[in-house]
GUDO-496516 format. One record per residue (C-alpha): residue in three letters; chain; residue number from 1; y, z, x. Coordinates in steps of 0.2 Angstrom, whole numbers. Last residue first. Layout:
N
(atom ala, A, NUM, (Y, Z, X))
...
This chain:
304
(atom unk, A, 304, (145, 12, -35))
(atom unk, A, 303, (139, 0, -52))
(atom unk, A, 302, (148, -14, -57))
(atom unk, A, 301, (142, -17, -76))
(atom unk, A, 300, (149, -35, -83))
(atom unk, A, 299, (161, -36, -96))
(atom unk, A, 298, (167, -55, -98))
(atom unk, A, 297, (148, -59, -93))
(atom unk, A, 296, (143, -47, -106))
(atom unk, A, 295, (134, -29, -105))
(atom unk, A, 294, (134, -19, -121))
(atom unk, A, 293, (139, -3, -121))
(atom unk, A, 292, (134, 8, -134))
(atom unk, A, 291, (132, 26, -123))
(atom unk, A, 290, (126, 39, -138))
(atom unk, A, 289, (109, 32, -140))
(atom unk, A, 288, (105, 28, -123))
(atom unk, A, 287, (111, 46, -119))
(atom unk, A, 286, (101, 54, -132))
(atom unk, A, 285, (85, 45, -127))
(atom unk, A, 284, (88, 51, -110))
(atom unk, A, 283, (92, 69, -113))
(atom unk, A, 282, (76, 72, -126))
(atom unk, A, 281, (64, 66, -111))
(atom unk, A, 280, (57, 47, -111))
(atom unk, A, 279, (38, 48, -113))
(atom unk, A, 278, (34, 30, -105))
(atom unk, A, 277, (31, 37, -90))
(atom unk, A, 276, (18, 49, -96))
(atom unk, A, 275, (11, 38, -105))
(atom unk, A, 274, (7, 25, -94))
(atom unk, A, 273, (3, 37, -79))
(atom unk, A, 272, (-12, 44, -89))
(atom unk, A, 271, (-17, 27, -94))
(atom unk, A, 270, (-18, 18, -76))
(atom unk, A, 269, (-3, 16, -62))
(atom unk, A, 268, (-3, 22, -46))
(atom unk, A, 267, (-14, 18, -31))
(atom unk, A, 266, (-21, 3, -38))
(atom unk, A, 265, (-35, -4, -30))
(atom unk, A, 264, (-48, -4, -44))
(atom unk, A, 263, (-42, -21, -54))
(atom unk, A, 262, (-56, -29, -62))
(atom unk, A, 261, (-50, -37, -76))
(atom unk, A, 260, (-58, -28, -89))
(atom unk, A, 259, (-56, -10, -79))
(atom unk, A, 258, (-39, -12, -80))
(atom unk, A, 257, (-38, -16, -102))
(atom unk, A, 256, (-50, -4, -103))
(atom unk, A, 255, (-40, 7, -91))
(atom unk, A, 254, (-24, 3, -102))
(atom unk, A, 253, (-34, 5, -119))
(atom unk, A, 252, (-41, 24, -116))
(atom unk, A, 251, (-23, 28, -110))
(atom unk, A, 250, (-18, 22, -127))
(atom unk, A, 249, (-8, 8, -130))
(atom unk, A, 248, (5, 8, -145))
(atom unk, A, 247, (20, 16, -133))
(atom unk, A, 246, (18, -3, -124))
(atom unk, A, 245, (25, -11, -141))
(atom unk, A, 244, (21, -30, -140))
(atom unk, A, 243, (28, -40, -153))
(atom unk, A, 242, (45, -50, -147))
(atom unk, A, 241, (46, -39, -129))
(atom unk, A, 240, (57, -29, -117))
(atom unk, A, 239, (52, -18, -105))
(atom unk, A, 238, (64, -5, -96))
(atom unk, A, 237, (64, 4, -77))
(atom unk, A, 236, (73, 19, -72))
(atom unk, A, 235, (71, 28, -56))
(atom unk, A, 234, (69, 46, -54))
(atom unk, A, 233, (78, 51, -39))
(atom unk, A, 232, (74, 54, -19))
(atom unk, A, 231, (77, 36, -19))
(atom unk, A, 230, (62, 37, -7))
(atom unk, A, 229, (51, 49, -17))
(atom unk, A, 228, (54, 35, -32))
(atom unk, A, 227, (50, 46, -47))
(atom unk, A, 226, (46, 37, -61))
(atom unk, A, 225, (54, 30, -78))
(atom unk, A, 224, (52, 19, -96))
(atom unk, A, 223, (63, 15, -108))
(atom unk, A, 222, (57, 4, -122))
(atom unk, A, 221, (63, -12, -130))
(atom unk, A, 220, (56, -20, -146))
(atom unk, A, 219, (66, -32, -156))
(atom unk, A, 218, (73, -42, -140))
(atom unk, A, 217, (91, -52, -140))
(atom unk, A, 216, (104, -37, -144))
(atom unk, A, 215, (90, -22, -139))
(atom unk, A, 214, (92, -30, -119))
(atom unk, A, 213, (110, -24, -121))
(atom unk, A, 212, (106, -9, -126))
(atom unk, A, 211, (93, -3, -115))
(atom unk, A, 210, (105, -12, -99))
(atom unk, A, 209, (119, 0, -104))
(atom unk, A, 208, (108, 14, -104))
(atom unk, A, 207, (102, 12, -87))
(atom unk, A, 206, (119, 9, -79))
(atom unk, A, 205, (127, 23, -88))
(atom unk, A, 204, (114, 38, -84))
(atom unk, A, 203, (122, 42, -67))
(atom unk, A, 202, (124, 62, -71))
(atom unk, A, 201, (111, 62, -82))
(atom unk, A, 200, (99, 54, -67))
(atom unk, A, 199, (86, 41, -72))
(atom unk, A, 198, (96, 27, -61))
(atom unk, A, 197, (95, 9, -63))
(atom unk, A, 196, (86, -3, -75))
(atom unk, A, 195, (73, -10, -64))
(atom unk, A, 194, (65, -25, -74))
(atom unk, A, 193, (53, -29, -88))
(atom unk, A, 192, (51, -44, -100))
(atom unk, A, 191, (39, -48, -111))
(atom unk, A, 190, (35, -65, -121))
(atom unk, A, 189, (22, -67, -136))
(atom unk, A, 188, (33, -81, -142))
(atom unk, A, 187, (33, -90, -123))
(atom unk, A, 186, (47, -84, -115))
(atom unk, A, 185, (60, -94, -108))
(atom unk, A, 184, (71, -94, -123))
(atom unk, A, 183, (73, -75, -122))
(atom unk, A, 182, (76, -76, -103))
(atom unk, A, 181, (93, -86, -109))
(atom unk, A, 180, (97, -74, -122))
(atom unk, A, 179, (96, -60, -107))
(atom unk, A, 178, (107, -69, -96))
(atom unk, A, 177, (121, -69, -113))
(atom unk, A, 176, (118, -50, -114))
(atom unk, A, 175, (121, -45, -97))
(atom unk, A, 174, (113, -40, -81))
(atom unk, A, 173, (108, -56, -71))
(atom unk, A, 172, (127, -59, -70))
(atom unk, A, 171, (127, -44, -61))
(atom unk, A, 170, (114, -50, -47))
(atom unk, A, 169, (121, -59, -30))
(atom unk, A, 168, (134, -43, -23))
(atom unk, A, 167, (152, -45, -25))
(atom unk, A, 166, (153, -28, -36))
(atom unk, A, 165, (138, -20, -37))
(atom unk, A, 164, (125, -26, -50))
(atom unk, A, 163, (110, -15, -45))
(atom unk, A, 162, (97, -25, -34))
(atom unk, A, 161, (86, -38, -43))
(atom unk, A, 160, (67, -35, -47))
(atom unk, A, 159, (70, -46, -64))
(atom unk, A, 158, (51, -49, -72))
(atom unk, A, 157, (47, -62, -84))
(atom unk, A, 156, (30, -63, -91))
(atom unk, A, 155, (21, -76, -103))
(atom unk, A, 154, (33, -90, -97))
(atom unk, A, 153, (41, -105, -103))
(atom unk, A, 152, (45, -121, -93))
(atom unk, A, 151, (61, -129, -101))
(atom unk, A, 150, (72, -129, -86))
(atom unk, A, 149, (91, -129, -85))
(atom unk, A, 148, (94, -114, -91))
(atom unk, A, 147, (82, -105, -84))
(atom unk, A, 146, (86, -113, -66))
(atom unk, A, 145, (105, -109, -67))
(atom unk, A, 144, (102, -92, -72))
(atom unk, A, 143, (88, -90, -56))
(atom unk, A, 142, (101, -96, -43))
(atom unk, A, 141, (91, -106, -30))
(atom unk, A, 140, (77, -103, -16))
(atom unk, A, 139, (63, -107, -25))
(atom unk, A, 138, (44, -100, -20))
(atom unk, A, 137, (28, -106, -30))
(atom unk, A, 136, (15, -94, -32))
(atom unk, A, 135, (-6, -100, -37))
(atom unk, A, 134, (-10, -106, -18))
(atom unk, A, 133, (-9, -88, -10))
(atom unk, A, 132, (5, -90, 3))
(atom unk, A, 131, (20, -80, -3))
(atom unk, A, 130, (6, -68, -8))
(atom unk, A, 129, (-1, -65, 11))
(atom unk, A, 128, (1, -46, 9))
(atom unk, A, 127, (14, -46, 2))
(atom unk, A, 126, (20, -30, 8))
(atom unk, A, 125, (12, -26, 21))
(atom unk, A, 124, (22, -42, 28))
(atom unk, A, 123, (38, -32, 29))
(atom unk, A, 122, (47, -36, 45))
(atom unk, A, 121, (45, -56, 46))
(atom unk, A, 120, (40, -61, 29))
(atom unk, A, 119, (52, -49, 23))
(atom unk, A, 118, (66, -56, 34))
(atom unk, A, 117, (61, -73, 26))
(atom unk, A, 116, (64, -67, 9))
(atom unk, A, 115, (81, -61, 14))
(atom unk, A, 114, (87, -76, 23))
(atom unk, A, 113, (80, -87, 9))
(atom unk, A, 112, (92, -77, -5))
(atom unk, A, 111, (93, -84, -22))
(atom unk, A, 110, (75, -78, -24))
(atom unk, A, 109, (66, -88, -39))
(atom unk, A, 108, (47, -83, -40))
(atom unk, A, 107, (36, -95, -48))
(atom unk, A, 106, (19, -89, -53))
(atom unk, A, 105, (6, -99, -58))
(atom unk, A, 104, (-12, -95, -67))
(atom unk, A, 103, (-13, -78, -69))
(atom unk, A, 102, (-30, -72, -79))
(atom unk, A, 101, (-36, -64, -63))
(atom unk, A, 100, (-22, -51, -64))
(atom unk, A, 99, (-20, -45, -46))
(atom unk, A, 98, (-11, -57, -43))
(atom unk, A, 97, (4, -51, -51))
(atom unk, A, 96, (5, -34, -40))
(atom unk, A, 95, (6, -43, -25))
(atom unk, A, 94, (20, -56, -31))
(atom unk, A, 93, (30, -39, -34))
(atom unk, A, 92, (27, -33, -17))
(atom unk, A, 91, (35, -50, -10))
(atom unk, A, 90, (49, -41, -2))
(atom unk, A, 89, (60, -55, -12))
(atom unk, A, 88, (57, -51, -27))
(atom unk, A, 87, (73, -59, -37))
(atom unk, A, 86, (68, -67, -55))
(atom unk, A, 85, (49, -66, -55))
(atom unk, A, 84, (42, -79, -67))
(atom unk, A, 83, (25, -76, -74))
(atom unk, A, 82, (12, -89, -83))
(atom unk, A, 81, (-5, -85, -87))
(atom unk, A, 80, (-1, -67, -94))
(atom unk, A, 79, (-17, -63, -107))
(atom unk, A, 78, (-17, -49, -117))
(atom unk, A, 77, (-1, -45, -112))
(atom unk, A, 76, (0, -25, -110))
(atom unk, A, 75, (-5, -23, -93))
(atom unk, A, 74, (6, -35, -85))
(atom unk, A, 73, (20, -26, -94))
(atom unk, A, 72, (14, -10, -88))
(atom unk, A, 71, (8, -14, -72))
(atom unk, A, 70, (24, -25, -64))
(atom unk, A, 69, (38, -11, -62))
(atom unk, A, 68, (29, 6, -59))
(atom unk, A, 67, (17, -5, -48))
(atom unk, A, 66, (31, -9, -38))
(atom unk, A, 65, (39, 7, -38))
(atom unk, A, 64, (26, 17, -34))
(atom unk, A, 63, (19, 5, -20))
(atom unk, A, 62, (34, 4, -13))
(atom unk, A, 61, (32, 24, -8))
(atom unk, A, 60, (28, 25, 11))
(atom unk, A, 59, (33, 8, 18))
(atom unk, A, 58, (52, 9, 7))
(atom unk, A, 57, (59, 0, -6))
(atom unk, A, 56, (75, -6, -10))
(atom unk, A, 55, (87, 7, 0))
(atom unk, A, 54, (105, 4, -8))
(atom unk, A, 53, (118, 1, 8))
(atom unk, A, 52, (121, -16, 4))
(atom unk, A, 51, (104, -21, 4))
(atom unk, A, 50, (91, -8, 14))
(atom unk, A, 49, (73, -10, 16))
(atom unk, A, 48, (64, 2, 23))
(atom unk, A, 47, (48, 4, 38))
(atom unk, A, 46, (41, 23, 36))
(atom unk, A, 45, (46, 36, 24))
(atom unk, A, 44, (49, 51, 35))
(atom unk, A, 43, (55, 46, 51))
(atom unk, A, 42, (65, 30, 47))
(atom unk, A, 41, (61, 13, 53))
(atom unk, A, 40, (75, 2, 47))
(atom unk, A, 39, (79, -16, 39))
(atom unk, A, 38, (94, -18, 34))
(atom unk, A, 37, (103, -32, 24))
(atom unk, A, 36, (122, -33, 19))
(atom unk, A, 35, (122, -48, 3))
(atom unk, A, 34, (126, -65, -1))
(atom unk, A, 33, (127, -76, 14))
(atom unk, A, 32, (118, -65, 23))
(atom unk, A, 31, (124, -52, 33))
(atom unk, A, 30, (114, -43, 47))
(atom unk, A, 29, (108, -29, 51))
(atom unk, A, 28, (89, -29, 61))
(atom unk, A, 27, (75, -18, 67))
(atom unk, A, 26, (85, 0, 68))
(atom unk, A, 25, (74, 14, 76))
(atom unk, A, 24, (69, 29, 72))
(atom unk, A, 23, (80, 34, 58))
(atom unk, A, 22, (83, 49, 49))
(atom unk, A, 21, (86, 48, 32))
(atom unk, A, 20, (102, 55, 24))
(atom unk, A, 19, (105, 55, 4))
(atom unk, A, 18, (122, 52, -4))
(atom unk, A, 17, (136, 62, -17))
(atom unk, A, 16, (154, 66, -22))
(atom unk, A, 15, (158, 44, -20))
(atom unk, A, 14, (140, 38, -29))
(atom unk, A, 13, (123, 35, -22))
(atom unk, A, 12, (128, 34, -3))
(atom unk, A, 11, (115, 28, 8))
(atom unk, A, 10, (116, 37, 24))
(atom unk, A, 9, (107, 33, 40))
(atom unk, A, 8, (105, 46, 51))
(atom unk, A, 7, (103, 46, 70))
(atom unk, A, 6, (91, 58, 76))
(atom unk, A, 5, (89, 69, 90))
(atom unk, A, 4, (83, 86, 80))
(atom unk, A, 3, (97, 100, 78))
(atom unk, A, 2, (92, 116, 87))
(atom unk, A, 1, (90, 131, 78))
């Protein structure tokens, strides 16, 4: 059989293993001053993103992973008026925000300008006009520094960082003594929820590790996953809260709760897909229950 003309980008998700796309075109490599970006058209997925060799999202699926992501802990606020988004820089998640019409402000903080202006350029489907809508505000600045030096406090904090590799921008996002800081952020009904790495059992370290370390400052953490077609994995994610339990609400509840604020357009995420993602299979509860590690800024996790 003849082999098609492709070239192939490979993203390699740990030394014995990686996963090839074949790409149509290449729209732009460069280095910023904190991280490799790519942006790529592949066959099968459409437009991607690519930071340090790690795909981000990709045109086909991003949806999955940014509703995955924002939903639920949107969802389960009562009433989220303030968010800060802590990386973001696609824009996606800002997208997912406003859909909430209860949202007053959100203020994303995205270290990176270069980044978030090569989204703007190559990824506008993705935002869809949200770095313009009049209720987000934009800083281009380390997000630590501005949470510990502000006093503003927030309904919903979300981290969409990439994973914490060494030299990259975000793994001292990662640890206990960051997560303290987003604690004192947060308004006393306050959530958190980020990406919390890889679902495989094989690569279970990263997302344990953050589980645990987010149960040293938060009562209630939950672990949560999806299949991300373009990661060709499932894709951890965890939420984080001071009351609020998202393995209490019902699938009746979440598409009360959607159908009360007038979101239809999701493509993803209602009740069904609530509790099936966050029913975390007998392996993966095991693992964050064996693996103790607790992320510090002495001991940060570097991933591959």
């Amino acid at each position: 059989m003849k082999a098609p003309p492709w070239k192939w980008f490979i993203e390699y998700t740990h030394p014995s293993q990686a996963h090839m796309h074949a790409v149509e075109d290449y729209l732009y490599s460069g280095k910023t001053e904190y991280q490799t970006v790519e942006i790529i058209d592949t066959e099968f997925y459409g437009r991607c993103l690519i930071l340090d060799g790690k795909i981000q999202s990709a045109e086909y699926d991003e949806y999955i992973y940014h509703e995955a992501l924002i939903q639920p802990a949107m969802t389960m606020h009562p009433a989220p008026r303030n968010v800060m988004v802590v990386g973001g820089g696609e824009g996606a998640v800002l997208r997912e925000i406003l859909r909430h019409p209860t949202v007053e402000h959100v203020l994303m903080v995205d270290i990176d300008r270069e980044v978030v202006e090569l989204c703007k350029k190559y990824l506008p489907e993705w935002s869809q006009g949200a770095f313009e809508h009049p209720k987000v505000s934009v800083l281009h600045q380390d997000a630590r520094a501005y949470l510990e030096n502000s006093r503003e406090n927030f309904d919903v904090i979300f981290i969409d960082l990439p994973e914490p590799v060494d030299g990259g921008p975000a793994y001292l996002l990662f640890t206990r003594e960051f997560y303290q800081i987003v604690a004192d952020r947060l308004q006393a009904d306050g959530i958190i929820a980020l990406q919390a790495g890889s679902y495989n059992p094989r690569m279970i370290e990263c997302h344990a590790a953050i589980c645990n370390t987010l149960a040293t400052t938060f009562p209630i953490v939950r672990s949560y996953a999806t299949f991300i077609p373009s990661f060709d994995v499932e894709w951890g994610f965890a939420v984080a809260a001071k009351n609020y339990d998202p393995r209490q609400l019902t699938p009746h509840e979440i598409d009360k709760r959607l159908a009360e604020r007038k979101i239809t357009a999701l493509k993803y995420y209602d009740g069904e897909t609530h509790l099936s993602m966050f029913s975390d299979p007998k392996h993966i509860r095991q693992a964050i229950s064996r693996d103790r590690r607790i992320i510090a800024d002495d001991r940060p996790l570097l991933i591959y």
